[in-house]
Short mmCIF file of the C-alpha atoms (twelve columns), coordinates in Angstrom:
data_MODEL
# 
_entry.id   MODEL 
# 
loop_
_atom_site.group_PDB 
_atom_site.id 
_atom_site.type_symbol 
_atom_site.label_atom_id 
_atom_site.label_alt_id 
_atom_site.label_comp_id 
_atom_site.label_asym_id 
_atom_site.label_seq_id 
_atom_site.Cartn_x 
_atom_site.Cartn_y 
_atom_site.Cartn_z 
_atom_site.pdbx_PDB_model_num 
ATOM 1   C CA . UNK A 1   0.651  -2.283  22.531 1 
ATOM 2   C CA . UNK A 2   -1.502 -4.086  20.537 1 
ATOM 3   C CA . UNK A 3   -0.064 -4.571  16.917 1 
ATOM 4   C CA . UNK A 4   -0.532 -7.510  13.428 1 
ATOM 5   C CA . UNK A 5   2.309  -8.159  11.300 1 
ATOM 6   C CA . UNK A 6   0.996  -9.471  8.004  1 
ATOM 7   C CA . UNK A 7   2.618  -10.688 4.855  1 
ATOM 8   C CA . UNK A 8   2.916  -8.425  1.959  1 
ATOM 9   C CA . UNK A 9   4.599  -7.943  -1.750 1 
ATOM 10  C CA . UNK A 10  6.109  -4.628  -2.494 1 
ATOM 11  C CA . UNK A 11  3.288  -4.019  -4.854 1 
ATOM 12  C CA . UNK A 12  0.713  -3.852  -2.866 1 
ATOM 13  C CA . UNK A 13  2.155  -1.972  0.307  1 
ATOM 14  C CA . UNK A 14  5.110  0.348   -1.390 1 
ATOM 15  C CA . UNK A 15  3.912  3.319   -0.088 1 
ATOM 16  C CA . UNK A 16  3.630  1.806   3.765  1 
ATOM 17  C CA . UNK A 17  7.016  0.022   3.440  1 
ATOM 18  C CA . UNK A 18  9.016  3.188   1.985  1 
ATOM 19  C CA . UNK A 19  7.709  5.751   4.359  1 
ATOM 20  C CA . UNK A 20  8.686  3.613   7.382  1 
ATOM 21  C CA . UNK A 21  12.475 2.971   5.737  1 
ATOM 22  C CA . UNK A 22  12.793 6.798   4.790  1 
ATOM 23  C CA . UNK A 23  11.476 8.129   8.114  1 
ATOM 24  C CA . UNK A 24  13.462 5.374   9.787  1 
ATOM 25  C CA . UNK A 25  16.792 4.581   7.895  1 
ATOM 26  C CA . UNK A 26  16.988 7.713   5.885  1 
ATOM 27  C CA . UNK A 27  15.562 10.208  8.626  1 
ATOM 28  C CA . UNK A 28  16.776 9.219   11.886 1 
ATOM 29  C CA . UNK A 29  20.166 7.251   10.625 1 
ATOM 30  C CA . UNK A 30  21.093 9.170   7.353  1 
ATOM 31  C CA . UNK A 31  21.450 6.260   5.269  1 
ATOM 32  C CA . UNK A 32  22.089 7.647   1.828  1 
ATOM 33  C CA . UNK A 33  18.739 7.412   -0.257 1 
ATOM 34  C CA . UNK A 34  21.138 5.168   -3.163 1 
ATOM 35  C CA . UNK A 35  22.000 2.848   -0.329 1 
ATOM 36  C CA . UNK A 36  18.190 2.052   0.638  1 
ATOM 37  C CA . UNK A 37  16.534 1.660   -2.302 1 
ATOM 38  C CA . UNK A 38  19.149 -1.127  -3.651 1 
ATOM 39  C CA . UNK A 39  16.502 -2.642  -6.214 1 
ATOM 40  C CA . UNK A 40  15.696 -5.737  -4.556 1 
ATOM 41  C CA . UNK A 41  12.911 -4.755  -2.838 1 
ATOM 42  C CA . UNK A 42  10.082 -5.799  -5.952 1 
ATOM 43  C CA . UNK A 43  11.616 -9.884  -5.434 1 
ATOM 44  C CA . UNK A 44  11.597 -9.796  -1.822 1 
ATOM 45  C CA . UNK A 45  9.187  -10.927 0.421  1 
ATOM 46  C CA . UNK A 46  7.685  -8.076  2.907  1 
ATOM 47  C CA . UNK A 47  6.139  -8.260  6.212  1 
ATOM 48  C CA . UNK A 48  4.471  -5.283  7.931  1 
ATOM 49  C CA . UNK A 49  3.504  -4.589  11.861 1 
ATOM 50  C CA . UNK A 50  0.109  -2.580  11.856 1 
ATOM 51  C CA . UNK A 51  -0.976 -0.936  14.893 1 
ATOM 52  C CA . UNK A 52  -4.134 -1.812  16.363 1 
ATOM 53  C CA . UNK A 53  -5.577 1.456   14.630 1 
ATOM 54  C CA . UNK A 54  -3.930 -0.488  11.411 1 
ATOM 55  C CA . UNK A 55  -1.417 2.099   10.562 1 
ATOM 56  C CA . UNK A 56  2.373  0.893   9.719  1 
ATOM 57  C CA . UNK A 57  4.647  0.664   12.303 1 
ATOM 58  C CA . UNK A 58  7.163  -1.421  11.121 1 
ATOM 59  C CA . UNK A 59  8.820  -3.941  8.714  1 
ATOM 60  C CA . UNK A 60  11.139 -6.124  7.784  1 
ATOM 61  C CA . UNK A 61  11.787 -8.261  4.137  1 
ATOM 62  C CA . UNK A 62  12.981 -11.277 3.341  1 
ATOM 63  C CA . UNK A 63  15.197 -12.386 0.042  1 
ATOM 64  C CA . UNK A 64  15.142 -15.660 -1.866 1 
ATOM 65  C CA . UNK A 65  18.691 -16.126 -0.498 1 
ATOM 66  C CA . UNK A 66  17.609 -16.783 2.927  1 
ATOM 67  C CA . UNK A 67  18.928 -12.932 3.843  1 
ATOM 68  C CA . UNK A 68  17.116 -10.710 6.254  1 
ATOM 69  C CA . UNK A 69  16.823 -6.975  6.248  1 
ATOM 70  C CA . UNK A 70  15.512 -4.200  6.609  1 
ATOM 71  C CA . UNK A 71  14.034 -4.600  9.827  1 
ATOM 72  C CA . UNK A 72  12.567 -1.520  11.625 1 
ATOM 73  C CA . UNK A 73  9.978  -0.153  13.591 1 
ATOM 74  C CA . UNK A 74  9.153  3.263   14.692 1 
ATOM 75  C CA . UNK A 75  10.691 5.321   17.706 1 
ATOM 76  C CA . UNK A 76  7.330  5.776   19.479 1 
ATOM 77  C CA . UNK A 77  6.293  1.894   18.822 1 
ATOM 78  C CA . UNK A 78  10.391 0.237   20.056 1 
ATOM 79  C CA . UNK A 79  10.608 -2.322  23.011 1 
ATOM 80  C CA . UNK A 80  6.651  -3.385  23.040 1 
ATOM 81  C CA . UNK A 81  7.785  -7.048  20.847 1 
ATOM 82  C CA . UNK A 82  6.842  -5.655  17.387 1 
ATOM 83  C CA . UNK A 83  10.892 -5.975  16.321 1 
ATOM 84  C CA . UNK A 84  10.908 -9.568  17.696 1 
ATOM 85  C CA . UNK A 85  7.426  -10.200 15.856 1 
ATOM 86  C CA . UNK A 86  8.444  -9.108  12.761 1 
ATOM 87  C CA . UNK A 87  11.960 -11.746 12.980 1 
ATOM 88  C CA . UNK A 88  9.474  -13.930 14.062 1 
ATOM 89  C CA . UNK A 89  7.277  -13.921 10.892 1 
ATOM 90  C CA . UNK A 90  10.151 -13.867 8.362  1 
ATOM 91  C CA . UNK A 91  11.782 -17.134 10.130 1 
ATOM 92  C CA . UNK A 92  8.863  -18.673 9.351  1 
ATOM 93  C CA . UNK A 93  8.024  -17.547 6.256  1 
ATOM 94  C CA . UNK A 94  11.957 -19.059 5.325  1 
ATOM 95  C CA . UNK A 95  11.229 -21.795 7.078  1 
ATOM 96  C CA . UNK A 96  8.010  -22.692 5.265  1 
ATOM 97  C CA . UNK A 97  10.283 -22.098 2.018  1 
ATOM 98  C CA . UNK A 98  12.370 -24.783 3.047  1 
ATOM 99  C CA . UNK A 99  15.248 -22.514 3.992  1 
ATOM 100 C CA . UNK A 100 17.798 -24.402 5.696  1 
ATOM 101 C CA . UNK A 101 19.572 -20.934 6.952  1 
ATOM 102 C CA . UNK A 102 18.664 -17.281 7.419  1 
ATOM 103 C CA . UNK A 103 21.357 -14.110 7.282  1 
ATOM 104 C CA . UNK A 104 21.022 -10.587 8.014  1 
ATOM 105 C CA . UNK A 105 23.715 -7.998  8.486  1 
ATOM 106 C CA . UNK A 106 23.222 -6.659  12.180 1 
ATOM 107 C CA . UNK A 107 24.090 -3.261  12.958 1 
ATOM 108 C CA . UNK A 108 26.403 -3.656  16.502 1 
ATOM 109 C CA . UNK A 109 24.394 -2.271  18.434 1 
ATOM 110 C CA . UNK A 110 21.324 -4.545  17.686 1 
ATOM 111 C CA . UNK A 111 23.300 -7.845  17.745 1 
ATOM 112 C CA . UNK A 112 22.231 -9.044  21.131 1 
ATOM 113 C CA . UNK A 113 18.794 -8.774  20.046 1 
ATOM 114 C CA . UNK A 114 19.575 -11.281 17.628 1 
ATOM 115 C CA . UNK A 115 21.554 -12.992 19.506 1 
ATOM 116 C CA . UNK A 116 18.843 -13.999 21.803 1 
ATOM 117 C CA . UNK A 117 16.427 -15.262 18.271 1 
ATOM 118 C CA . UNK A 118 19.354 -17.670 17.932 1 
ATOM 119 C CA . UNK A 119 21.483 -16.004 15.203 1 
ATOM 120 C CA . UNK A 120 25.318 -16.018 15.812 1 
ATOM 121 C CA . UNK A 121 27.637 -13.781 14.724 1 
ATOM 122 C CA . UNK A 122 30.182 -14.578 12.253 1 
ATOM 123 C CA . UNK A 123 33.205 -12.672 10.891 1 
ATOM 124 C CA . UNK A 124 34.589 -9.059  12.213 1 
ATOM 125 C CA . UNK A 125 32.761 -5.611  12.009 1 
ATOM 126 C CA . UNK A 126 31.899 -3.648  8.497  1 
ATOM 127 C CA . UNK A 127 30.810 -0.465  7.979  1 
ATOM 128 C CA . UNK A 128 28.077 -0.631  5.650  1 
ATOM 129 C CA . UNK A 129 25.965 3.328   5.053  1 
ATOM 130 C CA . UNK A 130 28.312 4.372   7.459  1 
ATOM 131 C CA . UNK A 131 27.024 2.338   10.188 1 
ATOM 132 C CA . UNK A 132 29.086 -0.205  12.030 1 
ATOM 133 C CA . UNK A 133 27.669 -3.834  11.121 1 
ATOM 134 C CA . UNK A 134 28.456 -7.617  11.969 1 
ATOM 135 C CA . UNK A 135 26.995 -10.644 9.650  1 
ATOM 136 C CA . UNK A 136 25.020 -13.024 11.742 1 
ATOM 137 C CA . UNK A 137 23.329 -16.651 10.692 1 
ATOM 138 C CA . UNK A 138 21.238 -18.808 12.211 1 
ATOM 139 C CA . UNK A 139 20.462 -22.808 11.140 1 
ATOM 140 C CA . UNK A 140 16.614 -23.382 10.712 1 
ATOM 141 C CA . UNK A 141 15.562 -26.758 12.121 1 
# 
């Protein structure tokens, strides 16, 4: 699948970035609407995968503390190296910021795909939306 990930603001690609989380977190995982929108989206740093017909087909932000969320991609568009892309382009992105570590909170079942981009995981399991979760860093040389 051909795809693009470019770097965005909130402001200029809201609508993009919130239909993707709702149909994605919201929709298919029933995160509670209060627990997505947490108010740090207009500070973060966005980065959206276009398809090669340029519509949205996932995301992922990074924060000013070095942590990475929000990462998703839609169910038709999984396993074709947009997810890995889109880690790909906020590692940088802290990297270029002089970040000397990034940190997301992995939900279990996605930790060995972080695993193999280097992150490690660090503490026990959390329940965070009412989805099992495990913190996970990774040093940025």
């Amino acid at each position: 699948m051909a795809f693009s990930i470019i770097e965005t603001t909130w402001d200029e690609h809201e609508p993009a970035l919130r239909l993707l989380r709702e149909t994605i977190f919201i929709g298919e995982q029933n995160v509670p609407e209060e627990l997505e929108w947490d108010g740090k989206d207009s500070s973060a740093c966005h980065f959206l995968a276009l398809d090669q017909r340029n519509q949205p087909v996932g995301c992922i932000r990074l924060q000013s503390s070095g942590q990475i969320s929000r990462l998703c991609v839609l169910s038709n568009s999984r396993n074709s190296g947009i997810g890995r892309a889109l880690l790909v382009a906020a590692e940088e992105a802290a990297r270029a910021r002089g970040m000397q570590e990034i940190f997301l909170n992995a939900q279990t079942h996605a930790t060995s795909f972080y695993e193999t981009a280097g992150f490690a995981s660090s503490g026990g399991i959390f329940m965070d939306a009412h989805i099992p979760h495990r913190q996970m860093f990774k040093l940025l040389k």
